[in-house]
C-alpha positions in Angstrom: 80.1 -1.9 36.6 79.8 2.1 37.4 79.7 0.8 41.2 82.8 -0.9 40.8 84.8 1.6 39.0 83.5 3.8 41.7 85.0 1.7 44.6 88.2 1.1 42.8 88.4 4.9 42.3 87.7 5.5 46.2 90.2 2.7 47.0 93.5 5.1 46.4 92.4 7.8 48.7 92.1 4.6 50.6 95.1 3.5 49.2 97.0 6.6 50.7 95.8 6.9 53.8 97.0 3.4 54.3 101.1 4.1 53.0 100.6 7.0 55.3 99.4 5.4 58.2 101.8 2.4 58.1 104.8 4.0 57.1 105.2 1.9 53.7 106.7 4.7 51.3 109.7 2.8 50.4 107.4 0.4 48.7 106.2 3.4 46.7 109.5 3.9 45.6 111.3 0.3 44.5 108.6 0.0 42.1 108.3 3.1 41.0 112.0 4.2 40.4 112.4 1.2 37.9 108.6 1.7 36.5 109.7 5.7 35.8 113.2 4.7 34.2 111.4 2.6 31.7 108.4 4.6 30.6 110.6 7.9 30.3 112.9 5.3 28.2 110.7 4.0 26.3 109.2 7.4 25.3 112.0 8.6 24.4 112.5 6.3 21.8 109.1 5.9 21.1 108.8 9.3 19.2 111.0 8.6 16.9 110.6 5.6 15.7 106.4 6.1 15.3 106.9 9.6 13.5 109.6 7.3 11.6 106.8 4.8 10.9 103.7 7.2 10.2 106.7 9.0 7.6 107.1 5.6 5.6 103.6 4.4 5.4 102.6 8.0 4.1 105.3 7.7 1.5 105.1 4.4 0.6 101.1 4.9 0.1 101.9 8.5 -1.7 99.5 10.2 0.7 101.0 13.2 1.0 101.9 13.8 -2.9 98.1 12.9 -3.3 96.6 15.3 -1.0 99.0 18.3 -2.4 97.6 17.9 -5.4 94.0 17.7 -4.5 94.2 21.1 -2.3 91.6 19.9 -0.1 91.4 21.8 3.1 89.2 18.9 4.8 90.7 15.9 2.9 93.8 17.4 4.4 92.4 18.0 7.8 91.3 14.0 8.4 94.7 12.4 7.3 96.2 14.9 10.0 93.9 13.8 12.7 94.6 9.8 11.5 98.1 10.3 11.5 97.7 12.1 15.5 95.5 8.8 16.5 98.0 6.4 14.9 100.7 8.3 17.3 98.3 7.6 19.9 97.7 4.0 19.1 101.5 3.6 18.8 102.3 5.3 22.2 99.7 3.1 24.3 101.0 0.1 22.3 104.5 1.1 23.4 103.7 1.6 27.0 101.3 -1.5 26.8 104.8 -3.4 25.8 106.6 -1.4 28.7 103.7 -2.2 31.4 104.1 -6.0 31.1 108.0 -5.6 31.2 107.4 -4.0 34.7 105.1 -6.4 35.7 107.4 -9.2 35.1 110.3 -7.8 36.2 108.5 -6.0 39.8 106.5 -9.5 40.3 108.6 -10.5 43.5 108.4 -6.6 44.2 104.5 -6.8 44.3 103.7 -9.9 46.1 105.4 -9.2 48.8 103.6 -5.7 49.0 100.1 -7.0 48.3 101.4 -9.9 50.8 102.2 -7.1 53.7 99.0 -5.5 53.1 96.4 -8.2 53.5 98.4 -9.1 56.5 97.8 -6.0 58.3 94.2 -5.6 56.9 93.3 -9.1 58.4 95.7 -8.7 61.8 97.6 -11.5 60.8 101.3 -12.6 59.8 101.9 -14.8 57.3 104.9 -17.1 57.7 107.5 -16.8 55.4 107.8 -19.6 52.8 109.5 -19.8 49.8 107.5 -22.4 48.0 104.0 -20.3 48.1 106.3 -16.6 47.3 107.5 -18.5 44.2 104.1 -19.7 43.0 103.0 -16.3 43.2 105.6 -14.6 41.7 104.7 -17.2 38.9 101.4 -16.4 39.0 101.9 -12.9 38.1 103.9 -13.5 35.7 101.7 -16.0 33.9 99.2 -13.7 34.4 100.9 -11.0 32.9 102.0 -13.2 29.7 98.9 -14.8 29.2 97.0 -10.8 29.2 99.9 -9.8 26.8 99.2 -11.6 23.3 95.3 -11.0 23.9 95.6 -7.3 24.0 98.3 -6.7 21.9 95.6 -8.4 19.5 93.0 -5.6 20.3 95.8 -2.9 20.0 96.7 -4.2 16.8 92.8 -4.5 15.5 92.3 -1.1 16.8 95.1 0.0 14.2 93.7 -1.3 11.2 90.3 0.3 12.5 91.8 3.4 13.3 92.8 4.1 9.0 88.9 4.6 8.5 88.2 8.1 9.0 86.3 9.4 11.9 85.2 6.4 12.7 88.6 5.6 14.0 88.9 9.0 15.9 87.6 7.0 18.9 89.9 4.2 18.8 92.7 5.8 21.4 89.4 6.0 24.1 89.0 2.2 23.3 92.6 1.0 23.7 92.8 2.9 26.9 90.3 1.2 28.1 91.6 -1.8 27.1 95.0 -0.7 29.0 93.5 0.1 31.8 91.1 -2.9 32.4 94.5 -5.5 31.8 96.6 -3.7 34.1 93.9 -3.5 36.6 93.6 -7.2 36.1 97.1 -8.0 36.9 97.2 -5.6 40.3 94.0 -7.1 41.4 95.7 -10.8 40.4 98.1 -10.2 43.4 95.3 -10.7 46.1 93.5 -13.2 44.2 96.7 -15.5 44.7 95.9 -15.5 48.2 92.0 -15.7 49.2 90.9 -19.2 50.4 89.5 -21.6 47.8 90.1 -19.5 45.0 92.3 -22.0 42.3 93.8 -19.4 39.3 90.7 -20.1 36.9 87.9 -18.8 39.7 90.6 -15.8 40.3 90.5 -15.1 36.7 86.4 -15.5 36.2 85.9 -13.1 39.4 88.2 -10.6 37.8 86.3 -10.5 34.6 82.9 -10.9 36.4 84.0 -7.7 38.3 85.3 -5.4 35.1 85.2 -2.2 36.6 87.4 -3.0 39.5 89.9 -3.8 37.1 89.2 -0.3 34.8 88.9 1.9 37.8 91.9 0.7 39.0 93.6 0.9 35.5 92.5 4.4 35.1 93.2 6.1 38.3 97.2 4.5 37.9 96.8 6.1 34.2 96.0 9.4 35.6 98.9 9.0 38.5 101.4 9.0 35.5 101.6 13.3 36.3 103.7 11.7 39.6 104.5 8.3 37.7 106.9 7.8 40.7 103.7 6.7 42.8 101.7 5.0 40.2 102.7 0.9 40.5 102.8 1.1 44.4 99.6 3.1 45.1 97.9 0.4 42.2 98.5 -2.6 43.9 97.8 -1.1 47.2 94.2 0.1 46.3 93.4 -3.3 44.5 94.7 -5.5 47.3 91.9 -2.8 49.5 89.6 -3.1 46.4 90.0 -7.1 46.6 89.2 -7.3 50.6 86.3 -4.8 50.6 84.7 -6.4 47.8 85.2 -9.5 49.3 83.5 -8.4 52.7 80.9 -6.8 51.2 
């Protein structure tokens, strides 16, 4: 799994030397103008409505009017640092929700750029039809709404966990994890839709037989978010490279 979170990793230098190579930086930015608008959106709301949340649940449990009555420096110190993880939780929930929305909505958007890049990878052109660019855009998107419920099950689970103190310090490392390994699954689901004798079941079992593909990739779009602008475009481009090297290997 290290090997393949390695070569996912190494497949956005890839990744950029490609865009730069074959002029494609206006696929960087149809995606990623619409991806930006949301997630700045949806953070903006976001903080309000958990500290809202976090508010009512202490109040309704009487935490607070508990804990200034104990005067206890470390009781004190652990209901702080659960109430910072449940922000955490509640953020990667919220861009969890945001993610699929994107996916969804940029499915044409992505097909045709995971389309464009196999094509020039394998020297061929692939005729245009609109039959096979609807079943993929399908794809993705049953892809995408399949993934949704099953991690919005973890995410949820990881809440309840993350109440226990210390023990559920760790839980924001888990969902990210999480994050990253589903949308990693559905970037690396756009060149599945297209390699020979692969039906959508075999697609899905070689994603999840190759994990770290799918968390490399998931982390390195994370990390992008400092130029969120480039994230969906430079994800889809390294999986569709991840995909054919792995492939040829």
């Amino acid at each position: 799994m290290l090997k393949e979170i390695i070569i996912a990793f190494q497949a956005y230098s890839k990744a950029h030397q490609f865009l730069k190579q074959y002029k494609l930086w206006n696929w960087v930015l149809i995606p990623g103008i619409l991806y930006a608008a949301l997630v700045i959106t949806g953070m903006y709301f976001f903080w309000g409505y958990a500290n809202d949340a976090i508010t009512l649940l202490s109040n309704k449990l009487g935490i607070e009017a508990w804990l200034q009555n104990e005067h206890n420096t470390f009781l004190s110190f652990l209901f702080v640092m659960g109430g910072l993880v449940l922000r955490l939780l509640l953020m990667l929930l919220c861009i969890a929700l945001f993610k699929y929305i994107i996916l969804i909505i940029g499915s044409p958007v992505f097909t045709i750029l995971s389309e464009k890049i196999e094509s020039i990878i394998k020297g061929r052109t692939y005729e245009w039809n609109a039959a096979t660019f609807k079943a993929d855009c399908l794809k993705g998107i049953r892809t995408a709404l399949r993934n949704l419920p099953r991690q919005l099950m973890y995410l949820l689970g990881l809440l309840v966990l993350a109440l226990v103190p210390v023990i559920g310090w760790i839980t924001p490392v888990i969902a990210l994890l999480i994050e990253c390994y589903y949308y990693g699954f559905s970037m690396l689901d756009y060149s599945m839709a297209r390699q020979d004798g692969f039906t959508r079941k075999q697609s899905n079992k070689f994603i999840s037989l190759h994990k770290g593909l799918a968390v490399g990739n998931g982390i390195i779009f994370y990390l992008m978010h400092l130029v969120i602008i480039f994230a969906p475009a430079y994800a889809i481009v390294a999986a569709t490279l991840t995909i054919h090297e792995v492939r040829n290997d």
